[in-house]
C-alpha positions in Angstrom: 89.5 94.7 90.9 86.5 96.9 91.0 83.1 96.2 88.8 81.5 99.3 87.6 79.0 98.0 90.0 80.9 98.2 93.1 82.1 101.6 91.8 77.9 102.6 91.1 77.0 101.9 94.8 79.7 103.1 96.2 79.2 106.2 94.2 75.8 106.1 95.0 76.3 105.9 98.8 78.5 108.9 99.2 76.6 111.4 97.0 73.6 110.5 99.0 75.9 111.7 102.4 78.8 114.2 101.3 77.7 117.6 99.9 79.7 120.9 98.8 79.0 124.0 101.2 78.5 127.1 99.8 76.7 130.0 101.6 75.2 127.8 104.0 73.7 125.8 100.8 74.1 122.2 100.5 74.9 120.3 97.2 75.4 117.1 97.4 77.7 115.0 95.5 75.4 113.2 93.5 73.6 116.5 92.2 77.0 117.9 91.7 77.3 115.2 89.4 81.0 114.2 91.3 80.1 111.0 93.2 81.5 108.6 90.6 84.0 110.6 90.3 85.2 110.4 94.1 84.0 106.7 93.9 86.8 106.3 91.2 89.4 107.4 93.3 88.6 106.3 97.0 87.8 102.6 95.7 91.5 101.4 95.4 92.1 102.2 99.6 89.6 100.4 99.7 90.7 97.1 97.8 94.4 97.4 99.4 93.1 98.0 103.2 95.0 101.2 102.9 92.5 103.6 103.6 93.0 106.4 105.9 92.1 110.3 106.7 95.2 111.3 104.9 94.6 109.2 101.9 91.0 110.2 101.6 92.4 113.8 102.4 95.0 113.3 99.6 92.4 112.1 97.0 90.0 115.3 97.6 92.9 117.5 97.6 93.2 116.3 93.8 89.8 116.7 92.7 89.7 120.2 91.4 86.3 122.0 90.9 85.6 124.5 88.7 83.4 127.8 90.0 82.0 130.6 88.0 82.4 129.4 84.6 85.8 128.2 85.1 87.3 131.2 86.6 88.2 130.0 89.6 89.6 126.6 90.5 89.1 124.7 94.2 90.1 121.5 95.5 86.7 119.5 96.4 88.8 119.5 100.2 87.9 122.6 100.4 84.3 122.2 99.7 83.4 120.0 102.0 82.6 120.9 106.2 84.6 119.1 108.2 81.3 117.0 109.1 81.2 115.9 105.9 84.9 114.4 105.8 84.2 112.9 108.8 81.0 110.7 107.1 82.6 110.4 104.4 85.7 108.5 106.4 82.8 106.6 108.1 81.2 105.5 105.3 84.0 104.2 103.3 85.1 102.2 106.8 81.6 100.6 107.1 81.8 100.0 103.0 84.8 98.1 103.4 83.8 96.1 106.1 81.2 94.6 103.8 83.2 94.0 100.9 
């Protein structure tokens, strides 16, 4: 079972490398405030070795993000370049090599 730590630098790790694109600007995760968040969520592939595109897929598909003042709802998927799916797939491999 997770520690709040594991969860903190896990967290830590992928708002420093995943970001939201919007109009060519780059927010990342952690200024977004939605690292932990995704932390929370990803971390339980990770415990059961069942981590995969489609899972990770699945998880950002449920993270819904709020845009102008909550008029309009989008799944984080949709935020995020493909680049950024990509390290963030990456990064949770190379985490759970170390755990």
């Amino acid at each position: 079972m997770a520690n709040t730590q594991d969860i903190e630098n896990l967290a830590a790790k992928i708002g420093e490398v995943v970001y939201i694109d919007v109009a060519k600007w780059h927010l990342y995760l952690n200024d977004a405030k939605l690292h932990t968040v995704v932390a929370e969520k990803v971390y339980p592939l990770l415990e059961d070795n069942s981590l995969s595109e489609d899972g990770v897929s699945s998880i950002l598909q449920s993270i819904p993000i709020k845009l102008g003042g909550g008029t309009t709802e989008l799944a984080l998927d949709k935020l995020l370049p493909m680049q950024c799916k990509v390290d963030l797939l990456e990064l949770l491999e190379e985490y759970q090599k170390d755990m």
